[in-house]
Each structure stands twice: as C-alpha cells, then as structure tokens.
C-alpha positions as CSV (number, residue, x, y, z in Angstrom):
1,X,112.6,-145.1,144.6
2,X,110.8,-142.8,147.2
3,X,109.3,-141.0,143.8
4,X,108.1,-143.8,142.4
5,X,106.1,-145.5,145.5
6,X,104.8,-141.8,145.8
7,X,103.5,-142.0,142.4
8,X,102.1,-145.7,142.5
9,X,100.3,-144.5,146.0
10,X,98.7,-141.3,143.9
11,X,97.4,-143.7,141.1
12,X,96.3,-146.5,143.6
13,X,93.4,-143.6,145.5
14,X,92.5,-142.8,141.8
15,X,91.1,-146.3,141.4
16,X,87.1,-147.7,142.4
17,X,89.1,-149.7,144.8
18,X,90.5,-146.9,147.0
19,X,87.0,-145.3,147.1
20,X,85.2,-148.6,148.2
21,X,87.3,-148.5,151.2
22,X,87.2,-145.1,151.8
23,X,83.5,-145.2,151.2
24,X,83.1,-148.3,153.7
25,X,85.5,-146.3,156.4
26,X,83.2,-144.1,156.6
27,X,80.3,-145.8,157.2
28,X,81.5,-147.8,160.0
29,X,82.4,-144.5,161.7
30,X,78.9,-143.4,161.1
31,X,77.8,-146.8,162.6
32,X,79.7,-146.4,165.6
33,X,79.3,-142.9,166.6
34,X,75.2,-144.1,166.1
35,X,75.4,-147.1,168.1
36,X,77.6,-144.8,170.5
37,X,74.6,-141.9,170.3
38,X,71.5,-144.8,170.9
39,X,73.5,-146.1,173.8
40,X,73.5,-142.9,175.4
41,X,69.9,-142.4,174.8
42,X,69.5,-145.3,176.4
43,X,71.5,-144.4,179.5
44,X,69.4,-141.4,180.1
45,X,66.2,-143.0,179.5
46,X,66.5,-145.5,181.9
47,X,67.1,-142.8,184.8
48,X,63.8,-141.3,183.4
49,X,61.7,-144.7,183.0
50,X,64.2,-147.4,184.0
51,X,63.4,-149.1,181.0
52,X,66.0,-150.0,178.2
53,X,65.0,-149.1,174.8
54,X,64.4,-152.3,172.9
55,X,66.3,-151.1,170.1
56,X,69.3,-152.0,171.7
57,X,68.1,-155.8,171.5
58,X,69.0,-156.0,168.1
59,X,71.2,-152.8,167.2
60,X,74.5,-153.6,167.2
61,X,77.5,-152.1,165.3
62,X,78.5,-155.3,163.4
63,X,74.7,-155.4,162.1
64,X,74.9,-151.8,161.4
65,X,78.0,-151.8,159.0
66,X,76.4,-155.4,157.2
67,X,73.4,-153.2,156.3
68,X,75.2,-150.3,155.1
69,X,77.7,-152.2,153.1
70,X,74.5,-154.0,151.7
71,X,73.1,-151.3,150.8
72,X,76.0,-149.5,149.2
73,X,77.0,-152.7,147.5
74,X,73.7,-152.3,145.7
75,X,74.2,-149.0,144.7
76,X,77.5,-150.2,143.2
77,X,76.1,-153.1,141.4
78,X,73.5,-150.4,139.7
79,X,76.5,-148.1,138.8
80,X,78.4,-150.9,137.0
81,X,75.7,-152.8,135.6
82,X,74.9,-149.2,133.9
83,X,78.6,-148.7,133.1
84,X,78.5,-152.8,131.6
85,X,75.1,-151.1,129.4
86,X,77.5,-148.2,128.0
87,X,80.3,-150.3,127.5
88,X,77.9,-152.5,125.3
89,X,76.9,-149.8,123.4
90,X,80.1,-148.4,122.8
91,X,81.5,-151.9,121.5
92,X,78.7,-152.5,119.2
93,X,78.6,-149.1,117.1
94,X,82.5,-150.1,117.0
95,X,81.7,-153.4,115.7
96,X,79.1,-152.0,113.3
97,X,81.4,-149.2,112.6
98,X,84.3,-151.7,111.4
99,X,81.7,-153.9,109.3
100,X,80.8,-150.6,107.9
101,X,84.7,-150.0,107.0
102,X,85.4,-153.6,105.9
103,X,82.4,-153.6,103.2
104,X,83.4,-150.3,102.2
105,X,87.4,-150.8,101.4
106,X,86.0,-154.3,99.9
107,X,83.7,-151.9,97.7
108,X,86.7,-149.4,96.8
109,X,89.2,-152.2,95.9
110,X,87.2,-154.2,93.6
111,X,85.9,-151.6,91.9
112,X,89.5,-151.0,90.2
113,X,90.6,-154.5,90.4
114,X,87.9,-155.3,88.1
115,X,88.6,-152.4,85.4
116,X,92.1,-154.4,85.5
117,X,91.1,-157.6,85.0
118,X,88.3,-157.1,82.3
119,X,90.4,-155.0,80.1
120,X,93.8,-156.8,81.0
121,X,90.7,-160.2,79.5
122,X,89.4,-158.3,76.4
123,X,93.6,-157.4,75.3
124,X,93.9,-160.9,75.5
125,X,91.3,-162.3,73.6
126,X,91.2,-159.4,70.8
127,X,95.2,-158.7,70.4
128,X,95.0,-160.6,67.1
129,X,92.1,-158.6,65.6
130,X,92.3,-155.0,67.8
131,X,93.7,-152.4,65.8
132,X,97.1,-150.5,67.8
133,X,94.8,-147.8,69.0
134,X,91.8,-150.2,70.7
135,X,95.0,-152.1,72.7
136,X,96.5,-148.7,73.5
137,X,93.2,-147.7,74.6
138,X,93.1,-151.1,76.9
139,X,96.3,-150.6,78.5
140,X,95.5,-146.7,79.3
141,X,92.5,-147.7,81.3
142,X,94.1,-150.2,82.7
143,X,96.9,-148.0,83.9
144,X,94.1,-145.6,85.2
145,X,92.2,-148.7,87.4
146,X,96.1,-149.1,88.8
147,X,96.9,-145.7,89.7
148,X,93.5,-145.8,91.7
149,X,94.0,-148.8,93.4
150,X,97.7,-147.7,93.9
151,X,96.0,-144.1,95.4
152,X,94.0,-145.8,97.1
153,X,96.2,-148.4,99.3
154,X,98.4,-145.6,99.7
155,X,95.9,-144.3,101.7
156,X,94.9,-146.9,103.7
157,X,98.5,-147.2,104.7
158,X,98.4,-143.9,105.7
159,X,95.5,-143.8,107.5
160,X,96.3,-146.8,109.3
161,X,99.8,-145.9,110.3
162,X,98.3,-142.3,111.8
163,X,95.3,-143.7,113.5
164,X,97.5,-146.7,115.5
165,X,99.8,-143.7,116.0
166,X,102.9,-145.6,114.3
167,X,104.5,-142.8,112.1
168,X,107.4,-140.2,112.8
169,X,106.5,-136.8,112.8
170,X,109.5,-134.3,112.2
171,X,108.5,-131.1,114.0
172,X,110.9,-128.1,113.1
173,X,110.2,-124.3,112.0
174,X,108.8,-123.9,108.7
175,X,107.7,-121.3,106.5
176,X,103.8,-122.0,106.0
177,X,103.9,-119.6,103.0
178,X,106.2,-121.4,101.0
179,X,104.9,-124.7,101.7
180,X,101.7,-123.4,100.5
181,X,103.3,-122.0,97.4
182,X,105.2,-125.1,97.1
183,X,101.5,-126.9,97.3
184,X,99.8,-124.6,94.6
185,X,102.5,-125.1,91.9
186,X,101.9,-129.2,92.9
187,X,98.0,-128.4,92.0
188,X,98.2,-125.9,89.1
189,X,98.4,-128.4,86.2
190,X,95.4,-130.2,87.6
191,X,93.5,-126.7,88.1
192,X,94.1,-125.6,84.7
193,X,92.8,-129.1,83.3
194,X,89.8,-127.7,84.7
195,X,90.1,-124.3,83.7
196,X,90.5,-123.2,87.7
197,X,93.0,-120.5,89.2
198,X,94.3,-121.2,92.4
199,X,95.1,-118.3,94.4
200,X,96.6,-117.2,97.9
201,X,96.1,-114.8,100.3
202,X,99.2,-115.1,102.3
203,X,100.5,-114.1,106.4
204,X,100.8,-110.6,106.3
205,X,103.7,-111.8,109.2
206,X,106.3,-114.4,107.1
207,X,107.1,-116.3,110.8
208,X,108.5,-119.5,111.0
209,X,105.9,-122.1,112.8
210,X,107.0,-125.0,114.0
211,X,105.3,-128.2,112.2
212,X,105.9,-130.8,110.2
213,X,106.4,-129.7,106.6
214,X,105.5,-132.5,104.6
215,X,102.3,-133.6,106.3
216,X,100.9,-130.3,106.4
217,X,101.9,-130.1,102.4
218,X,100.2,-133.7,102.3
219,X,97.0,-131.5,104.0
220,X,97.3,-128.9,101.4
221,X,97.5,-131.1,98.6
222,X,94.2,-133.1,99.9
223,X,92.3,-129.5,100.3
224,X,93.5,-128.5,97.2
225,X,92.7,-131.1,95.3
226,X,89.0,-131.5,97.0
227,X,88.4,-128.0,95.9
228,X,89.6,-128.8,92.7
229,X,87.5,-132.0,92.1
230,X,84.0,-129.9,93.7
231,X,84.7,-126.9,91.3
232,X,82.8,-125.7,88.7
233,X,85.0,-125.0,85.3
234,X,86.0,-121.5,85.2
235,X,86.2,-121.0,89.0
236,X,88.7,-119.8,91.8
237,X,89.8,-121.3,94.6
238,X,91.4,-119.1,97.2
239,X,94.1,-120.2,99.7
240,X,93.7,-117.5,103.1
241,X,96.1,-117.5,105.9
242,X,95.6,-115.7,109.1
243,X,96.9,-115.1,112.1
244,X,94.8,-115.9,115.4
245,X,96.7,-115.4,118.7
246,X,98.8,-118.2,119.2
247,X,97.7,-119.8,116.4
248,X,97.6,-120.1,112.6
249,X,94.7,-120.8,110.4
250,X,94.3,-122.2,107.1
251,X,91.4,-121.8,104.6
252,X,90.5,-123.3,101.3
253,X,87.6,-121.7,99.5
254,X,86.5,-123.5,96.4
255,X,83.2,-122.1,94.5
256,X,81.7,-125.5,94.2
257,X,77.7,-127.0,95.3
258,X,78.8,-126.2,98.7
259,X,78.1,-129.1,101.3
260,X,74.9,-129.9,103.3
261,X,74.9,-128.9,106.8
262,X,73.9,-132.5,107.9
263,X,77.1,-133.8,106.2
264,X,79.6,-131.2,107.5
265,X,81.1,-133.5,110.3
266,X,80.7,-136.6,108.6
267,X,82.7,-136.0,105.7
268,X,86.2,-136.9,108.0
269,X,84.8,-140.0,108.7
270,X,86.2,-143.0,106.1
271,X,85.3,-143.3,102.7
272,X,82.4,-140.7,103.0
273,X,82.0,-138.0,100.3
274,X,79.7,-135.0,100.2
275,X,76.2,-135.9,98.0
276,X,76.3,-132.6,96.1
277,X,80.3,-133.5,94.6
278,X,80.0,-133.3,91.1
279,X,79.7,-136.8,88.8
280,X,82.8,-138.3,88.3
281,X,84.6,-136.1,90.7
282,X,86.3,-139.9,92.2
283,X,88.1,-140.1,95.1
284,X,88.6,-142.7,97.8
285,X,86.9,-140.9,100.8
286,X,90.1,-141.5,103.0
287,X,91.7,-138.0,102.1
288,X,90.1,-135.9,104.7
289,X,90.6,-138.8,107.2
290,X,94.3,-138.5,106.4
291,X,94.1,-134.3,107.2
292,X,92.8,-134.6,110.2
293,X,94.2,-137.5,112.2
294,X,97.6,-135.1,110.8
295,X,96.3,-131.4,111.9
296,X,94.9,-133.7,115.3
297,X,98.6,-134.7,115.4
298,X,99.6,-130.9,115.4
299,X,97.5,-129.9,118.5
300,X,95.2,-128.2,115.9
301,X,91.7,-128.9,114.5
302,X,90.2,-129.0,111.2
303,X,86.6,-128.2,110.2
304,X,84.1,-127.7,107.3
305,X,81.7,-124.9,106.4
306,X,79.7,-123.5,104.0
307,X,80.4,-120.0,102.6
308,X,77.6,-117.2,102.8
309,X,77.5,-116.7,99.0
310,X,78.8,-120.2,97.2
311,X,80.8,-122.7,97.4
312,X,82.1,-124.8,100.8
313,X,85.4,-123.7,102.9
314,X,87.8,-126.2,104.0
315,X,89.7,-124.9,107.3
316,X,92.3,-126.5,109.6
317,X,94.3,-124.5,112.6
318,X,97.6,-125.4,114.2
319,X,99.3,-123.4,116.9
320,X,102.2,-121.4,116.3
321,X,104.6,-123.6,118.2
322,X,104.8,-126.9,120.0
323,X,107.8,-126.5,122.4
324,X,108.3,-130.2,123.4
325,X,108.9,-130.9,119.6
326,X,110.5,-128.2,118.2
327,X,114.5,-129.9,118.5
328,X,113.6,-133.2,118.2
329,X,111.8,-135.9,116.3
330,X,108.0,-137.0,117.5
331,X,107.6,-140.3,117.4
332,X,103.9,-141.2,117.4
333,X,103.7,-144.7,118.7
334,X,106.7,-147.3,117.7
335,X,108.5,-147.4,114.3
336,X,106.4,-148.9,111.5
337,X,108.4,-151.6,110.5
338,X,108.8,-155.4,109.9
339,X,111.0,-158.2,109.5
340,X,110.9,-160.4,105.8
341,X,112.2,-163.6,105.8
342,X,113.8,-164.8,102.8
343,X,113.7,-168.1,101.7
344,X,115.0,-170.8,104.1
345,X,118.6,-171.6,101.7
346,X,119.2,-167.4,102.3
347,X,118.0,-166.5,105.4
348,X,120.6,-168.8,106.9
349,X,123.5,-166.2,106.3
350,X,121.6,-162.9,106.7
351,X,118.4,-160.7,107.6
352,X,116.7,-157.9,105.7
353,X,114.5,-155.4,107.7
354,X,112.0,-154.0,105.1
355,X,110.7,-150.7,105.9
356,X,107.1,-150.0,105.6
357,X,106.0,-147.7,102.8
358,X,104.6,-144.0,103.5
C-alpha cells in the first residue's frame, strides 16, 4: 500500500499540474522576500529623508503574486496554444494518412475482385460455345485474381494484428541458420522460375538466438521473395549473416535496378513499392510493413540500401537475446479473438469462440 501511494506521488510531480504550483510557490516567495526588501528600503530612507517611498502606496504582496501569476498564465496559454497547433498538425497528416490507406486497400482489392467477376461473367455466358481449354483458361485466372486477393487480406490481417499489438510472439532459442536454410528451400522453386540462385553466407558462430522462429522465417520469406520479384533473370541473390556485438544481422542482396535514394525509407510505409521494380513484379506493398513492425517487435531495426556496384540490399538486425522473453510467451497486446453467434435456435444450448486467422 505504502508502494503504491509512493508511486502515484512520483507520477502526480510528473504532471503540468505539479509544476504550475511549484512554479506559482515560487513566485510568491519571490514576491514576499521583494515586498520584504522595498519595506526595508523604506525603513532606511525615511531616517535619511523622512519621507516614505510612494511605491509602498500601491505595492503590496497580494498585487505582486496577481501580476506574476498573470503574467505566467500568459506564458502558459502561448505554450499550449502552440502545443493545440502541433497536436493539429499531428492529427491531420493522420487523417490524411488514413484516407491515403483507405483509397489504397480499396485500389488493391478491386483490382482482383474484378479479374474474378469478369471472367467468373464471360464462363457464364460462353460455356455453351468456349472450347475446354478457353473455360480452363477462365477458371486459371480466376484462381490467380483469388490467390491475390487471398495474399492480400492475409496481409492486412497481419499487418493489422502487429500494428494494434494483438498477436503472440513465442520467443525461444533458435538456430538463425537453419531458419534461413529452411527459408531458401521455401524460395528456390520460385528462384529457379526465374532462372535465380539463392545463396547464403552463414554465422561463422552456429549460436542459438533467442527469437521468434516463424516471424523471422515470415521476414525471410518477404526479403527473399522481394529480391526475387526485383531480379534480373540469370542473377544471384546472396543471404549474409554476421555477427555485430550483441547483435545479429541479416542481409539480402539481390542484383536488381537498385532503389532510389529518395524512396529508401518510404518503401516500409503501406502499399508503397520502389519505381524502378520491374513490370509485372506485383505485390501488395504490405510485405515490408509486415518485416518491420516484426524485427520492431524483436528490439531490432530493419533498413534499405543501395549496393556500391548493383542491385539494392535488404537488412534487418535483432539482438542476440531478449532476457525477459526467453522462458516465456510475449503477448503483444490482448489475444486476437472473437465471439460468433450462431443462429438464435443454436446459440441457446452453446457458444463457439472463433479464433482469428494469422
């Protein structure tokens, strides 16, 4: 109990209010000793001159602490009314920021709905007279349009689950080179659809770090496939681990168009891609997003740069352990999940708790 008020005392002479009173404390002791220091002039003067100053007509200590409050209440006023001006700011390039993200998801997710819909259309009206091969060919891009707008709420789920902080993070020692293995045999049919060899530089040290094993193999896969997409045919894409003090680094060199310096920090932002990626690379824009709300989850960072010669290298750094996490499960903000109701006759007898989907 004694802790506690000790704790809620510490917080309260954090806040504005416990500085307005301290502030105000001290100007009333200013005013006093002053009022204190003109009377004493006074004193002595008047065994000089017998006069009283006539400062003391209308000096008093009351009138003293009014005008310094006054004045310090003004000074306050100009502080907040600032503060008011940033907060302004700061809420409208948020509002502008979430029309930005609301026109852009609308953009991504009609874009595939309508592949589905107008082939889904001409299979309907030409089944009778499409030969086999023209419906096959209907039902393939539809698949495709799916599987995009499948990719893509996936990682809008994602996204949003990591940025409200509502997902579980199992932290426990991991071997980074096998999860980057494990992450390059995941890649290597793409890469060779490509005509691109993937390979890795590894820890000359094979130490366990302490992570989360599948979202830094959810990282990999992003990088990897990134580098894949921005790759010229023929090329190599190198996967180089090292060891920095406490902490590990990543890197993902692809020989690709590389990426323009004024675009290096805003590819993490949502649904932004670099202007140099190659036609038809695709992509929703929320994969880097997804790496580094992770790696931020970690304790690490994750970055962009160009290399000297070609091509653009994709880096992220965790440290080599996170002691409060490494026995027990993180969890990131509450559970992500929901209640269903079924329909009225059902839900009489019973509930079902639907978890949400990764």
């Amino acid at each position: 109990m004694k802790s506690k008020a000790i704790s809620t005392y510490k917080e309260w002479t954090k806040t504005n209010a416990f500085k307005d009173f301290v502030t105000v404390g001290v100007i009333s002791f200013q005013a006093i000793v002053l009022v204190e220091v003109l009377e004493l002039g006074n004193t002595l003067s008047e065994t000089v001159t017998q006069k009283a100053w006539p400062i003391d007509k209308f000096i008093t200590v009351p009138m003293i602490i009014a005008l310094a409050i006054a004045f310090y209440a003004q000074a306050r006023l100009k502080e907040r009314t600032i503060e008011m001006q940033e907060a302004k700011k700061i809420a409208e390039a948020a509002n502008n920021a979430k029309s930005t993200f609301l026109s852009n998801v609308s953009h991504e997710l009609r874009t595939p709905m309508h592949g589905i819909l107008s082939f889904a259309s001409f299979g309907i009206k030409k089944h009778a007279t499409a030969s086999p091969d023209k419906i096959l060919d209907y039902f393939q891009k539809i698949r495709q349009s799916g599987d995009t707008l499948l990719s893509l709420l996936n990682d809008l789920l994602d996204l949003a689950k990591l940025e409200s902080g509502k997902i579980t993070f199992k932290f426990r020692p991991a071997n980074l080179n096998s999860l980057i293995d494990i992450s390059k045999e995941e890649c290597d049919s793409l890469a060779l659809e490509h005509n691109l060899t993937i390979r890795c530089e590894h820890l000359e040290v094979n130490e366990k770090i302490t992570l989360d094993a599948d979202k830094i193999r959810q990282v990999l896969r992003n990088l990897l496939s990134n580098a894949i997409k921005f790759s010229p045919e023929g090329g190599t894409i190198d996967v180089i681990s090292s060891k920095k003090a406490d902490s590990i680094i990543v890197s993902v060199r692809d020989q690709g168009a590389g990426i323009p310096e004024n675009e290096l920090e805003h590819i993490f932002d949502k649904f932004v891609q670099s202007s140099k990626n190659k036609a038809g690379a695709g992509g929703t824009g929320l994969g880097l997003p997804i790496c580094r709300e992770i790696i931020t989850a970690h304790k690490g960072r994750i970055w962009a740069e160009n290399n000297p010669d070609i091509g653009a290298n994709m880096s992220f750094e965790i440290p080599l352990s996170l002691e409060a996490n490494e026995q027990e499960e993180a969890l990131i903000g509450a559970d992500l999940s929901f209640e269903i109701p079924l329909p009225l006759e059902a839900n009489e007898q019973e509930e079902v708790l639907v978890d949400s989907a990764s």
